[in-house]
DSSP file (Angstrom, degrees, kcal/mol; ACC not computed):
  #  RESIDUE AA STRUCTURE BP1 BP2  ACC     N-H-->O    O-->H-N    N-H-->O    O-->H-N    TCO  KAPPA ALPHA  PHI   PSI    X-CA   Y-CA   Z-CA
    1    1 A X              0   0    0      0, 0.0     4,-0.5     0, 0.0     5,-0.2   0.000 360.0 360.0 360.0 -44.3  -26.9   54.7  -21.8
    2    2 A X    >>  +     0   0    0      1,-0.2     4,-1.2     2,-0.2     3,-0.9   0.819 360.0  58.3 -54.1 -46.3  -27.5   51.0  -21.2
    3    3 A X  H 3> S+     0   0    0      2,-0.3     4,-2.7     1,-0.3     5,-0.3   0.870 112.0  45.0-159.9 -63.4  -26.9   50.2  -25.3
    4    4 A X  H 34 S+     0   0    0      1,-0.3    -1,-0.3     2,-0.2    -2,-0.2   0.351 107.9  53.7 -99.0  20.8  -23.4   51.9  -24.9
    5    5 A X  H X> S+     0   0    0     -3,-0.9     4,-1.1    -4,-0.5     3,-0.7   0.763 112.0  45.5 -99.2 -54.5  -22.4   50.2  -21.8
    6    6 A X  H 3X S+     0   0    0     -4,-1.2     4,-3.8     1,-0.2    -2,-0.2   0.760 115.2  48.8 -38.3 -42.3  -23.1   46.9  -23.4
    7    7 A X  H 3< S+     0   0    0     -4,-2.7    -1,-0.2     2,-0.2    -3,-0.1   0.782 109.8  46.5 -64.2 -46.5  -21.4   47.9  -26.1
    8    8 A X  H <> S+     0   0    0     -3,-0.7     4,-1.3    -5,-0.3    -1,-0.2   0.783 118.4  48.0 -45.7 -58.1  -18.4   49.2  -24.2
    9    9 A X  H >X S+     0   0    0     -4,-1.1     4,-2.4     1,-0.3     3,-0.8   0.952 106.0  53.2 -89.4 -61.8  -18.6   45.8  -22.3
   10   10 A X  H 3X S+     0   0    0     -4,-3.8     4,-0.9     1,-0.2    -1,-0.3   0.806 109.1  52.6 -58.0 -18.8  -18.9   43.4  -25.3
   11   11 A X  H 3> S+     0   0    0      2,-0.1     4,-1.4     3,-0.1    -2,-0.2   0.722 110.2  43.5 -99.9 -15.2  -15.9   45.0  -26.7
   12   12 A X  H <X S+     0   0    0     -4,-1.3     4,-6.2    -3,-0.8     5,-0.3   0.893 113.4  55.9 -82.8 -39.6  -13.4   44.6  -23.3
   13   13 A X  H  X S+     0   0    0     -4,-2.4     4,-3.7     1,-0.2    -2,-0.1   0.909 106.6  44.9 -54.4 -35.1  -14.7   41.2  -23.0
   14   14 A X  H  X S+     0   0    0     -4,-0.9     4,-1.1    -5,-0.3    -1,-0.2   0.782 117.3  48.0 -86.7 -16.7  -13.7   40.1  -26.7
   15   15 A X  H  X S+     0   0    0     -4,-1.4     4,-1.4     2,-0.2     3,-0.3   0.885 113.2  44.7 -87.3 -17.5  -10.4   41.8  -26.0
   16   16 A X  H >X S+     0   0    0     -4,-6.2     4,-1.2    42,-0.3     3,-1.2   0.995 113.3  53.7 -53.0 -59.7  -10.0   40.0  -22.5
   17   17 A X  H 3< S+     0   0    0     -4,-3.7    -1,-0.2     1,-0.3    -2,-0.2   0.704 108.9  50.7 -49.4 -44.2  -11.2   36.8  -24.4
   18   18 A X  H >< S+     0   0    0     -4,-1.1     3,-1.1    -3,-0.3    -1,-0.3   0.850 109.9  44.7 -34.2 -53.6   -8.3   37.4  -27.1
   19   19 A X  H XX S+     0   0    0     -4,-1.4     2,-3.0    -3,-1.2     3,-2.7   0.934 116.0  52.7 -97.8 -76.7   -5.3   37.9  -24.8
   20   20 A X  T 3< S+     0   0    0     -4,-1.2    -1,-0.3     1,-0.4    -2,-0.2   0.092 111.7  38.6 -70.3  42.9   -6.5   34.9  -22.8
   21   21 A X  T <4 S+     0   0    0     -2,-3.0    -1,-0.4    -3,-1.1     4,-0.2  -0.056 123.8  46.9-147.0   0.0   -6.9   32.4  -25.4
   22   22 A X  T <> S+     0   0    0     -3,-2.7     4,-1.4    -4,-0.2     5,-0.2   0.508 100.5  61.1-109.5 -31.4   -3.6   33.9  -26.9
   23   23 A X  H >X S+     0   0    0     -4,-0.9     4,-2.8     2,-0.2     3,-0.5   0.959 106.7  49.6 -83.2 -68.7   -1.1   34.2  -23.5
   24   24 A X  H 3> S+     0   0    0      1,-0.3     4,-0.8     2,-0.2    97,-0.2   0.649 107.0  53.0 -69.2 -17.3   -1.3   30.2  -23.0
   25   25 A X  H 3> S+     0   0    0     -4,-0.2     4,-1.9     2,-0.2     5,-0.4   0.829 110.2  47.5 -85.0 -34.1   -0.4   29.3  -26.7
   26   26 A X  H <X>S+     0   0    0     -4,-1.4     4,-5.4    -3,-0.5     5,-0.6   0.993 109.2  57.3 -50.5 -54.9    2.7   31.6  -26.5
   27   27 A X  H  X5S+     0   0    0     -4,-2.8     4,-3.0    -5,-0.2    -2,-0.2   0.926  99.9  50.4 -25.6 -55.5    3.2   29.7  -23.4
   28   28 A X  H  <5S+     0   0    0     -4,-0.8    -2,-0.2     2,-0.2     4,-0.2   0.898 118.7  43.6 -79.0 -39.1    3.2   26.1  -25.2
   29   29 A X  H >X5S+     0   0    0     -4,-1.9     3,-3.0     2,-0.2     4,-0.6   0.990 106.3  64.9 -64.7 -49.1    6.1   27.8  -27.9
   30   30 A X  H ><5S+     0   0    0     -4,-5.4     3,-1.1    -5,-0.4    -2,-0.2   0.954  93.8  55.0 -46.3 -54.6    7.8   29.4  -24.8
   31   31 A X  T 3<<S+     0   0    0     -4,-3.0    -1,-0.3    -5,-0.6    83,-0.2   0.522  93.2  75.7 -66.9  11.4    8.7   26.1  -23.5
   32   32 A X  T <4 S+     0   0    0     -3,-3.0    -1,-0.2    -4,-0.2    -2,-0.2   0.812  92.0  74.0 -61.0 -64.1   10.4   25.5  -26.9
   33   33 A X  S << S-     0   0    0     -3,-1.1     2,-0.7    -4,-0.6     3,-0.1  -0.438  79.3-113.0-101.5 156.4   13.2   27.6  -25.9
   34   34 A X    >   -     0   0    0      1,-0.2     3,-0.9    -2,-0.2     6,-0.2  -0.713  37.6 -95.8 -86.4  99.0   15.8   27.7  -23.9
   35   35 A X  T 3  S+     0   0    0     -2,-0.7    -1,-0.2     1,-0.2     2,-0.2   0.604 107.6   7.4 -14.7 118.8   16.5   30.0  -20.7
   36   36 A X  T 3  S+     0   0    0      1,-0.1    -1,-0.2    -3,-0.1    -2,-0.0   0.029  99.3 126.3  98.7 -53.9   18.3   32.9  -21.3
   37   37 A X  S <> S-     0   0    0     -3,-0.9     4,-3.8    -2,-0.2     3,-0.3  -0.313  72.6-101.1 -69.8 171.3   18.3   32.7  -25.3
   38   38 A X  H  > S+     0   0    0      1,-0.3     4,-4.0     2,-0.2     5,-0.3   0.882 117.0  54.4 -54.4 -71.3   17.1   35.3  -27.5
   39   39 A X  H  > S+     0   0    0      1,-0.2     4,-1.2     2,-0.2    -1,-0.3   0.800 104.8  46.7 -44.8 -31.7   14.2   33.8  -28.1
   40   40 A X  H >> S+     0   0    0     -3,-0.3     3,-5.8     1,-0.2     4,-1.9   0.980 103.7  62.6 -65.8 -60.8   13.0   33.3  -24.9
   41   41 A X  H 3X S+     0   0    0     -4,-3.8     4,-1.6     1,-0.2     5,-0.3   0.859 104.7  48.2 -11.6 -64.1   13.7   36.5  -24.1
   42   42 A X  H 3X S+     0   0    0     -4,-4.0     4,-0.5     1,-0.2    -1,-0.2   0.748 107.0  57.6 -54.5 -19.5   11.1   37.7  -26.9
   43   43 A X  H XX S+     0   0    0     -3,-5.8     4,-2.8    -4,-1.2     3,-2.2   0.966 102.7  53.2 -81.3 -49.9    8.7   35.4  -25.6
   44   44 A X  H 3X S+     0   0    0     -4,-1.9     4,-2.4     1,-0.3     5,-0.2   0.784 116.4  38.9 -34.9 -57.3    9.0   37.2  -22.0
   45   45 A X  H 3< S+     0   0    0     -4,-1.6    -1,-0.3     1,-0.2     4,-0.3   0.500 108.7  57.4 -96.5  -3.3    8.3   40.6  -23.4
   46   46 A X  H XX S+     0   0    0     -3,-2.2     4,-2.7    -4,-0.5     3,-0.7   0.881 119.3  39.5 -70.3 -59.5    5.7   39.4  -26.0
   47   47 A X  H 3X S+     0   0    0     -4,-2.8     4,-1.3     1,-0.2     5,-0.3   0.938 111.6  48.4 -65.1 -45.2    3.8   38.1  -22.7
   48   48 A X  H 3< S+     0   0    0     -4,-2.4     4,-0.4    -5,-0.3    -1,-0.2   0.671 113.5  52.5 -76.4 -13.9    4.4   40.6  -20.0
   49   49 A X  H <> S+     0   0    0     -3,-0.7     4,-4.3    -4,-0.3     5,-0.4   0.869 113.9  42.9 -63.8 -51.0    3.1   43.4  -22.8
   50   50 A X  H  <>S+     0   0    0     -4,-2.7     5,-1.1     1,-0.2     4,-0.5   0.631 119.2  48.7 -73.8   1.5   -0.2   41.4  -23.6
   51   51 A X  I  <>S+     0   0    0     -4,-1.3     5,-2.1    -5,-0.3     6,-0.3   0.812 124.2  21.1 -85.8 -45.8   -0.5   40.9  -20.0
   52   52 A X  I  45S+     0   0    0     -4,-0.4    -2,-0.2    -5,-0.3    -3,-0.1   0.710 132.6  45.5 -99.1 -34.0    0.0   44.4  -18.4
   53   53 A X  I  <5S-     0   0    0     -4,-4.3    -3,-0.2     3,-0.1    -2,-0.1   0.870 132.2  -2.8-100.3 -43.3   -0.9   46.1  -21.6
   54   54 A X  I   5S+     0   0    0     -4,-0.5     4,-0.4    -5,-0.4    -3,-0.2   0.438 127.5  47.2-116.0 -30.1   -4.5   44.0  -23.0
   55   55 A X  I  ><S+     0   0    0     -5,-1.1     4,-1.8     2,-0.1    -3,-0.2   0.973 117.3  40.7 -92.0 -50.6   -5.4   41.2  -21.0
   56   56 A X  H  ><S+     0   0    0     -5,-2.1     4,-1.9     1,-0.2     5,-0.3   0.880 120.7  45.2 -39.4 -54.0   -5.2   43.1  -17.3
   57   57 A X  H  > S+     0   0    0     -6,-0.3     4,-2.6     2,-0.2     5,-0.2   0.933 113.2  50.9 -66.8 -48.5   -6.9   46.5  -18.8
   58   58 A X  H  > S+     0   0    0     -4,-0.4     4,-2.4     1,-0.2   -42,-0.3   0.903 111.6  48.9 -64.4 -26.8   -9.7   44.6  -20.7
   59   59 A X  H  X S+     0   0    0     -4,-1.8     4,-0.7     2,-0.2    -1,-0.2   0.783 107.6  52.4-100.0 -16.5  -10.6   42.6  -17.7
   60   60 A X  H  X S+     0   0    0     -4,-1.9     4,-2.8     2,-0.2     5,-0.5   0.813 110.3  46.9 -23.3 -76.0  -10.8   45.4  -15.6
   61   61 A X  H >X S+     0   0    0     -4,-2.6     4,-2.0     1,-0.3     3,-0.7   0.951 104.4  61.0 -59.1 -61.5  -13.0   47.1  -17.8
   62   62 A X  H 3X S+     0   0    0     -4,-2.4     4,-1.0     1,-0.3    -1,-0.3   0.593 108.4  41.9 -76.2 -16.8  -15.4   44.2  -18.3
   63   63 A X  H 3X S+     0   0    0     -4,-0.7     4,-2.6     3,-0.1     5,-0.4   0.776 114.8  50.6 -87.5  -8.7  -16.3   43.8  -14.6
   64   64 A X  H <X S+     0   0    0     -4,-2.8     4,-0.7    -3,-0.7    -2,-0.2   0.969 124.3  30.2 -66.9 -44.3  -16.7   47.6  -14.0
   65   65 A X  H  X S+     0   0    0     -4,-2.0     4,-4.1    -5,-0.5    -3,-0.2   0.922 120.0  53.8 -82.7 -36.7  -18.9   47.9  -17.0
   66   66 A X  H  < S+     0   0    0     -4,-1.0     4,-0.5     2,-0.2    -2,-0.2   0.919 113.5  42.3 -62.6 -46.2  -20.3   44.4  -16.6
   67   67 A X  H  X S+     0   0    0     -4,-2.6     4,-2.6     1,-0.2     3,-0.5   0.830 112.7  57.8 -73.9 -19.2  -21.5   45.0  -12.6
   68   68 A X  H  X S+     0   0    0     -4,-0.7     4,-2.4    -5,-0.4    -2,-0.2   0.988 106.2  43.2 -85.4 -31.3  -22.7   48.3  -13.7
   69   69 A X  H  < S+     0   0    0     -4,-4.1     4,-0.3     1,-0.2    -1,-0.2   0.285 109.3  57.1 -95.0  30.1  -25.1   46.9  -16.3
   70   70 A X  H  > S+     0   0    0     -4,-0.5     4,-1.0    -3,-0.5     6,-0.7   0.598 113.7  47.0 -92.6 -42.6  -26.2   44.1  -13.8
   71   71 A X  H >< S+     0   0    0     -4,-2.6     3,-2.5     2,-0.2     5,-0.2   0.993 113.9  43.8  -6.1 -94.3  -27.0   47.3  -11.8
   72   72 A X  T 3< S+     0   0    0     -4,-2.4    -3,-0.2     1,-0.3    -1,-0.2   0.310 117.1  40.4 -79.0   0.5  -28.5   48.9  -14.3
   73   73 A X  T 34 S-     0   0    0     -4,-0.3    -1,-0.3    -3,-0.1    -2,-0.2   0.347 104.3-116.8 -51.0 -15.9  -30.7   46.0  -15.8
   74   74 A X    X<  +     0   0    0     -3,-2.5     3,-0.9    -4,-1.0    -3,-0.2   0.378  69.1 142.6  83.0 -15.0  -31.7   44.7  -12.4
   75   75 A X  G >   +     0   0    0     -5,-0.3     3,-1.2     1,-0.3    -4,-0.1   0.440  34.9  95.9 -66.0   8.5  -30.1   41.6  -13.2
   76   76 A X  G 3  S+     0   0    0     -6,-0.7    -1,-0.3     1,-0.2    -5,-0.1   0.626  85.7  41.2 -65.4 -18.5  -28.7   41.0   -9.9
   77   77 A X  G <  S+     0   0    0     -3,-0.9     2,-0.5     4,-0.0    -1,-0.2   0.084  83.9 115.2 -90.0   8.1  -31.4   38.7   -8.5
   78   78 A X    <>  -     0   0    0     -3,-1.2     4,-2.2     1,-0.1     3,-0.2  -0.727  69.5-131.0-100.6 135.0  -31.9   36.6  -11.8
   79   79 A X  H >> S+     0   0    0     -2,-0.5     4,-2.0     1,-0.2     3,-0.8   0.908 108.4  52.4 -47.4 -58.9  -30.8   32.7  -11.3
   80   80 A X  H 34 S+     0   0    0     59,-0.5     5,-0.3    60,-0.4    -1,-0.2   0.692 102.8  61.8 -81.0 -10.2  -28.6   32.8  -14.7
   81   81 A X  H 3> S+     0   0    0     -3,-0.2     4,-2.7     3,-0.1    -1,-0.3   0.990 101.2  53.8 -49.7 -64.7  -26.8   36.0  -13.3
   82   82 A X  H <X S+     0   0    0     -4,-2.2     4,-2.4    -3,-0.8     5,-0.2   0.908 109.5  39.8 -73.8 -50.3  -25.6   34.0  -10.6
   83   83 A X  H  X S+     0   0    0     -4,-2.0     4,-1.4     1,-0.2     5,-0.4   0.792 118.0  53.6 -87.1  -8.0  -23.9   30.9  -12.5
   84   84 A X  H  > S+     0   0    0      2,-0.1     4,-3.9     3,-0.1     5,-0.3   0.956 104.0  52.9 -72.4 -42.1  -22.5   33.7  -15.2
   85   85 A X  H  X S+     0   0    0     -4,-2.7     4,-2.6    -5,-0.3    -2,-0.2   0.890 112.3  48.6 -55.0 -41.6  -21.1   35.5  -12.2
   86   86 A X  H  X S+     0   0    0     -4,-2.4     4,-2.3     2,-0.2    -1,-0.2   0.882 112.5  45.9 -49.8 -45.4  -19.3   31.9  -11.3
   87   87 A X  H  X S+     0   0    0     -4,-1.4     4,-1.7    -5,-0.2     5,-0.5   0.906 110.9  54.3 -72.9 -41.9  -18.1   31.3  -14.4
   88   88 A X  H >X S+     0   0    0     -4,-3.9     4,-4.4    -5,-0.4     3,-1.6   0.996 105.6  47.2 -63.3 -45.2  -16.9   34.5  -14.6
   89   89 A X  H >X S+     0   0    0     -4,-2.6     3,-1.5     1,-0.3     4,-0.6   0.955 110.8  54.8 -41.1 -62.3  -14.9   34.7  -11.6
   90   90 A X  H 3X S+     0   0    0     -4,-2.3     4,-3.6     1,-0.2     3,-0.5   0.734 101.3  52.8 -57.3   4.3  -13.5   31.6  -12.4
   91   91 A X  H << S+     0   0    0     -4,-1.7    -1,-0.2    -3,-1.6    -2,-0.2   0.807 114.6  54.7 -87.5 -30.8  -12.3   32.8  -16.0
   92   92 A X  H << S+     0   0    0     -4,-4.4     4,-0.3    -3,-1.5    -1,-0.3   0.650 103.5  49.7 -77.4  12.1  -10.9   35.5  -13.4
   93   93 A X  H >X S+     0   0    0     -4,-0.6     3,-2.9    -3,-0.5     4,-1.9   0.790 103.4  57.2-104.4 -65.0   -9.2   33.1  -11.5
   94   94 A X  T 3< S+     0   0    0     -4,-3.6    -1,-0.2     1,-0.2    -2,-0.2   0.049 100.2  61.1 -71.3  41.4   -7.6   31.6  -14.3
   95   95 A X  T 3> S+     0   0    0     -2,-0.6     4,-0.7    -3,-0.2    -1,-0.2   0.274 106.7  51.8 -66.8 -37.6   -6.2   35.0  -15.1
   96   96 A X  H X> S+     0   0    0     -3,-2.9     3,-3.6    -4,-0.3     4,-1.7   0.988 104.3  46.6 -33.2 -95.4   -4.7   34.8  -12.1
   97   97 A X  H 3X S+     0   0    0     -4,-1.9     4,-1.4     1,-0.2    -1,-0.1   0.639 112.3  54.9 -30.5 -48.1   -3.4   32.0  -12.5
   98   98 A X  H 34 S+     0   0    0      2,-0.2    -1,-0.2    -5,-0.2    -2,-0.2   0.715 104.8  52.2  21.8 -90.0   -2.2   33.2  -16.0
   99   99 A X  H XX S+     0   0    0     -3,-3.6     4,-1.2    -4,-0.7     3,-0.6   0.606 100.6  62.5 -92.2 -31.9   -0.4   36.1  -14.8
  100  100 A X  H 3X S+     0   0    0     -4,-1.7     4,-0.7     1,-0.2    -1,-0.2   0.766 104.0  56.3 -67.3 -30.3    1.4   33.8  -12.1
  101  101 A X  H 3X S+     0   0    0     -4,-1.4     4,-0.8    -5,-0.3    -2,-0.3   0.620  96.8  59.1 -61.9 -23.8    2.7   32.2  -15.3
  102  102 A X  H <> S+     0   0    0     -3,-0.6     4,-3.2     2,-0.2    -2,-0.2   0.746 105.1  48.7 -43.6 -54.4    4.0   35.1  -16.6
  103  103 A X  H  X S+     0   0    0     -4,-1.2     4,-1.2     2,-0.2    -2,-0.2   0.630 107.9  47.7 -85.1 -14.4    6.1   35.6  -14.0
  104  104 A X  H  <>S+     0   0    0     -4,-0.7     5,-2.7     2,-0.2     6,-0.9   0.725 111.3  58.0 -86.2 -28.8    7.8   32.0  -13.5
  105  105 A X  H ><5S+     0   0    0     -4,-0.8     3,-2.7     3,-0.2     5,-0.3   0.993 110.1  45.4 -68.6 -43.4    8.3   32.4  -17.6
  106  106 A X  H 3<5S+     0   0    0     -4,-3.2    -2,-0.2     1,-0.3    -3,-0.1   0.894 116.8  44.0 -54.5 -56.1   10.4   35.8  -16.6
  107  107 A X  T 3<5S-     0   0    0     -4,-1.2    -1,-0.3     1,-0.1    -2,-0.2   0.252 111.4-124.6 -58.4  -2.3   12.2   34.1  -13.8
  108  108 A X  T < 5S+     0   0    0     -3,-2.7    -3,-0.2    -4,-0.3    -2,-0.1   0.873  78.6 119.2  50.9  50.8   12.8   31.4  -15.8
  109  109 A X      < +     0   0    0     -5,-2.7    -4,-0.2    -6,-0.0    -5,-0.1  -0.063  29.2 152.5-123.0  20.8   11.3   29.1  -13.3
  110  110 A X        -     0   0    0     -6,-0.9    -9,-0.0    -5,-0.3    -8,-0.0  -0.265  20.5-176.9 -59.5 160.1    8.4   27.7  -15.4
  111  111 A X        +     0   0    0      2,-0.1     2,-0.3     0, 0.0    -1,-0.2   0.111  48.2 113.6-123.4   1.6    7.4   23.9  -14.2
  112  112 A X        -     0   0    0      1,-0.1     2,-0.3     2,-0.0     0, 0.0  -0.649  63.6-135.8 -92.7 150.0    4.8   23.5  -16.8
  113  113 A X     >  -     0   0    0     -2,-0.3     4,-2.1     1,-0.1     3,-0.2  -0.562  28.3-117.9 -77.6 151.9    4.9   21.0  -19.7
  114  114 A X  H  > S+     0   0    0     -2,-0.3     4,-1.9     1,-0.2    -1,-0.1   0.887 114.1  60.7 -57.8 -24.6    4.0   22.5  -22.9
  115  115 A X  H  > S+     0   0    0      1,-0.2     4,-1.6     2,-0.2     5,-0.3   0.740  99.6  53.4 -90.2  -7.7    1.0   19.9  -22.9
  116  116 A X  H  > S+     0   0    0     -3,-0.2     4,-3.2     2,-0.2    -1,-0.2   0.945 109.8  49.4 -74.6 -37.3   -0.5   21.3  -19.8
  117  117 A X  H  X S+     0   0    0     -4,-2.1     4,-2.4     2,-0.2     5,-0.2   0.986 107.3  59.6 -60.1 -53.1   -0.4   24.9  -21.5
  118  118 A X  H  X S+     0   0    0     -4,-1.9     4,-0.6     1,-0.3    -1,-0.2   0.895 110.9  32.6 -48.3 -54.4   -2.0   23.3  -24.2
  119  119 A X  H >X S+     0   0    0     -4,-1.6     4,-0.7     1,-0.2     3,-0.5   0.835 111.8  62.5 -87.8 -14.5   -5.1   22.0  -22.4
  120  120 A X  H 3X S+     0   0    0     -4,-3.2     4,-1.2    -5,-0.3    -2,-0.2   0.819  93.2  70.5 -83.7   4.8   -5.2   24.9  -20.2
  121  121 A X  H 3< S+     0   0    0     -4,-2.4    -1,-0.2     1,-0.2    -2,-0.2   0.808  97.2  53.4 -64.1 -17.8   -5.6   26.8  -23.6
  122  122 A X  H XX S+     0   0    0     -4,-0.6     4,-2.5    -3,-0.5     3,-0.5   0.593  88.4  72.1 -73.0 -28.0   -8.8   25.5  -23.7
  123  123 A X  H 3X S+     0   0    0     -4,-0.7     4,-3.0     1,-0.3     5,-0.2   0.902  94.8  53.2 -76.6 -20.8  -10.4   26.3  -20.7
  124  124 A X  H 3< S+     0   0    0     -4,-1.2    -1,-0.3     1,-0.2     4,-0.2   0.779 104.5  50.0 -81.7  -3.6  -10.8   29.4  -21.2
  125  125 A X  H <> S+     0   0    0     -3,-0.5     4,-2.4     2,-0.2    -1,-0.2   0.707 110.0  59.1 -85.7 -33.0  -12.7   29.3  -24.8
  126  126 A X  H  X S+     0   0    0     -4,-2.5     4,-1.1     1,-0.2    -2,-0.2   0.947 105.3  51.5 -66.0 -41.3  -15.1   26.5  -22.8
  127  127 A X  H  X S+     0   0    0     -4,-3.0     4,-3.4     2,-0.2     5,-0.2   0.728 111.7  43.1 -36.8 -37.5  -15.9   29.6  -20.2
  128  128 A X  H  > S+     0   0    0     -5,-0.2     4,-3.5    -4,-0.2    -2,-0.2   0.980 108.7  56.2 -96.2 -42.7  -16.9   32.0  -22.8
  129  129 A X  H  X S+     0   0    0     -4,-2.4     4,-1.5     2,-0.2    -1,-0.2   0.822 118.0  39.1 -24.9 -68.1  -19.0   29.3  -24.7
  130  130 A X  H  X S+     0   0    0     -4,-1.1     4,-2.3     2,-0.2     5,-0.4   0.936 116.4  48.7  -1.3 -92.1  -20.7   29.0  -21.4
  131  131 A X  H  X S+     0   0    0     -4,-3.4     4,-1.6     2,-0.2    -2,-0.2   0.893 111.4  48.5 -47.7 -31.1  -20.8   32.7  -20.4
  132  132 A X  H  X S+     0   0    0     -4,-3.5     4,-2.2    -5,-0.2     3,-0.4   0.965 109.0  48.3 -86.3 -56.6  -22.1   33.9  -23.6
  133  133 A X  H  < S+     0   0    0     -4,-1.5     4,-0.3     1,-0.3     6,-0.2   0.644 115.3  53.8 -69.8  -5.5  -25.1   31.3  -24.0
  134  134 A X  H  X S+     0   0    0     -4,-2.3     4,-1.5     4,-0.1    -1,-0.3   0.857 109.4  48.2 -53.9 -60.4  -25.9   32.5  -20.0
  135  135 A X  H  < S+     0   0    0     -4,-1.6    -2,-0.2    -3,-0.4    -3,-0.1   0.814 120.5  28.7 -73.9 -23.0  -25.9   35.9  -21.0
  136  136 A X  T  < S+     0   0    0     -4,-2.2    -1,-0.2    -5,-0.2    -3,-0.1   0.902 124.3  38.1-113.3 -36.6  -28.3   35.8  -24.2
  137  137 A X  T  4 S-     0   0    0     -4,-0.3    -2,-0.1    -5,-0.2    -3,-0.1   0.724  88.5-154.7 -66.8 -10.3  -30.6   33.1  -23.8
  138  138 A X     <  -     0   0    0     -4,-1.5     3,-0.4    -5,-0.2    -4,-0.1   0.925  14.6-159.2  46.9  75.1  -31.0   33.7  -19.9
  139  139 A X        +     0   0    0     -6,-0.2   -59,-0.5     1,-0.2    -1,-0.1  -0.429  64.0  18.7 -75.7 172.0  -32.0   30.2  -19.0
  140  140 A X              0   0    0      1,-0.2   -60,-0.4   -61,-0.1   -61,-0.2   0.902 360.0 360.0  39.8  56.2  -33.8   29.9  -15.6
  141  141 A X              0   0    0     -3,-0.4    -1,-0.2   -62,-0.2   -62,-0.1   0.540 360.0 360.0-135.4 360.0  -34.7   33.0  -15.3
């Protein structure tokens, strides 16, 4: 059962990992266009599908399956647990964060420069770099 929880879990993660390395470069185009036009429009409903439809659902699934196979290894007590579990929140945080963007692009209130999207496109590919070499070499542990 553990094999096809992993399995399960590695495959919401790589689609969370998609739509959030994917939502902030639509972002940096979005601010291309101009309130109200056609395009923007398109960008709104390109984002608030991957949002509500893949990034929300995938991330969901990867801490239900992800706490249940810290469960069910035992891995709750292990030192490199603990700073994956940090990193991860924050990768949840910035999801948040994200998703609050989503919703100033609908309202046509966004405040960001396109170069801010641009480096926050990054942070989240620096997380997973992180989180995955936590999660197979298990240092300190």
């Amino acid at each position: 059962m553990y094999q096809w929880l992993l399995a399960f879990h590695i495959i919401a993660v790589i689609a969370w990992m998609a739509g959030m390395l994917y939502l902030p470069r639509l972002f940096v185009y979005h601010c291309e266009a101009d309130p109200g036009s056609r395009q923007s429009e398109t960008f709104k409903v390109m984002e608030r599908r991957l949002l509500k439809v893949i990034i929300n659902p995938a991330m969901i699934l990867t801490w239900v399956l992800g706490l249940w196979l810290v469960w069910q290894g035992g891995w709750y007590a292990s030192p490199w647990f603990h700073a994956k579990f940090v990193l991860v929140f924050l990768m949840s945080g910035l999801h948040g964060a994200l998703s609050r963007y989503v919703k100033d692009f609908a309202a046509d209130k966004n405040r960001k420069s396109q170069k801010f999207y641009r480096i926050i496109n990054e942070v989240p590919a620096v997380l997973m770099v992180l989180i995955v070499i936590l999660a197979v070499v298990k240092p300190f542990s």
